[in-house]
C-alpha positions in Angstrom: 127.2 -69.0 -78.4 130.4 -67.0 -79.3 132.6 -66.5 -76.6 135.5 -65.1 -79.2 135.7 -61.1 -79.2 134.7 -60.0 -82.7 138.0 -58.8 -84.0 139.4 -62.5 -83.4 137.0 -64.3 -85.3 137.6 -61.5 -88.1 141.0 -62.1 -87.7 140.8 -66.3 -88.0 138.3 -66.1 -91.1 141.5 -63.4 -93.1 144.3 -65.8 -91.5 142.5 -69.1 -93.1 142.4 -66.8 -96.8 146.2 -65.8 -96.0 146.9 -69.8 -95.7 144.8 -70.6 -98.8 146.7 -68.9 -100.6 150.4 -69.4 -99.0 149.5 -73.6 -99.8 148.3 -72.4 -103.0 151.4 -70.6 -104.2 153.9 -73.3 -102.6 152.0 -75.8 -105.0 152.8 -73.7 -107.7 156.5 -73.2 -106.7 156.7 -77.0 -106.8 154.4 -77.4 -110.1 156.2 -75.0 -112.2 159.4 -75.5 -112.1 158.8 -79.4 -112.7 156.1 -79.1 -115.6 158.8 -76.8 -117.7 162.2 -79.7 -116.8 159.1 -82.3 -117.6 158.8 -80.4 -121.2 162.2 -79.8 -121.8 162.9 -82.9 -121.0 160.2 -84.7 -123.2 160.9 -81.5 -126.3 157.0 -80.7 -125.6 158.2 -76.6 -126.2 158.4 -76.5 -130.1 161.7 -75.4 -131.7 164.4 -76.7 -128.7 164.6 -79.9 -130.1 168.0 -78.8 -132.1 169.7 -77.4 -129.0 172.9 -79.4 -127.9 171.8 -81.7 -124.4 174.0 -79.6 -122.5 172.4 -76.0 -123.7 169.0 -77.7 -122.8 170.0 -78.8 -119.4 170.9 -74.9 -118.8 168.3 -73.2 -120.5 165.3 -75.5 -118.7 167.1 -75.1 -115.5 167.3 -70.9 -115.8 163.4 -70.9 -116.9 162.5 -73.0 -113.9 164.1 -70.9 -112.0 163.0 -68.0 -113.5 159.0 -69.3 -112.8 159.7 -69.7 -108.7 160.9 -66.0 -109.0 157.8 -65.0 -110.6 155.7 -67.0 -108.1 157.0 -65.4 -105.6 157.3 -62.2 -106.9 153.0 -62.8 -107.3 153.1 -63.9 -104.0 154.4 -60.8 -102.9 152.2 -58.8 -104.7 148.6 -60.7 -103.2 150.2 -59.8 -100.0 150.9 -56.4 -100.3 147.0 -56.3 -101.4 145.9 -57.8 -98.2 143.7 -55.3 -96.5 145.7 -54.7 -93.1 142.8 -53.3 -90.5 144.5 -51.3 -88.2 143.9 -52.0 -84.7 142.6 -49.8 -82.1 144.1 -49.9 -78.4 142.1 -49.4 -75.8 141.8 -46.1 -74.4 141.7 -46.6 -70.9 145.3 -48.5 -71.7 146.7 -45.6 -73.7 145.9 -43.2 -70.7 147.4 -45.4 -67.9 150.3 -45.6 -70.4 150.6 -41.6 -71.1 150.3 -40.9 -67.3 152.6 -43.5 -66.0 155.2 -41.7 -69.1 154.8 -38.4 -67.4 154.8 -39.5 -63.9 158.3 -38.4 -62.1 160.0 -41.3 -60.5 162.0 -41.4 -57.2 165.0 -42.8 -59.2 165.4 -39.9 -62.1 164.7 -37.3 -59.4 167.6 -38.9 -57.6 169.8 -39.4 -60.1 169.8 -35.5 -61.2 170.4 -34.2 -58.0 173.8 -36.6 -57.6 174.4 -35.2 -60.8 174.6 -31.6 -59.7 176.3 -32.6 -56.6 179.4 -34.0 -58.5 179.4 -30.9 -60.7 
């Protein structure tokens, strides 16, 4: 038997798909940026293999770089695409809340009245 209130065990199955793919995209912000140094390094990308050492230590560094950005950047863009369910309080709560707003208190009452005493 259940004991968890629907919205919980909603909210537990979409966290577990938000952590999938967090781990997901931090293995791919440690992946990419090591397989393009690991070509660079080995000339596997065609046509680099007359570039001075120093131009290729720069150039391999700014397109790893580069590929965490755009990881991210993904990143941001699954999460923008989550589906956010908006959550309803409860409306016994939101009318306690609303009357104890509009409920005068012994302090303001008091408060205003020294106010027009000094004036």
């Amino acid at each position: 038997m259940n004991f968890l209130p629907f919205w919980i065990v909603g909210g537990l199955k979409m966290a577990a798909g938000v952590v999938q793919k967090f781990f997901i995209t931090s293995m791919f912000m440690w992946v990419a940026p090591l397989a393009i140094l690991y070509g660079f390094n080995h000339n596997l990308f065609p046509g680099l293999s007359n570039l001075s050492p120093h131009a290729m230590t720069l150039l391999s560094g700014f397109v790893a770089v580069i590929s965490v950005n755009i990881v991210i950047a993904f990143y941001i863009c699954m999460a923008m695409k989550e589906p956010s369910d908006k959550h309803e309080p409860d409306p016994k709560f939101l009318a306690d809340a609303k009357a104890s707003v509009s409920q005068p208190t012994g302090e303001a009452t008091t408060s205003s009245q020294s106010l027009k005493k000094q004036e």
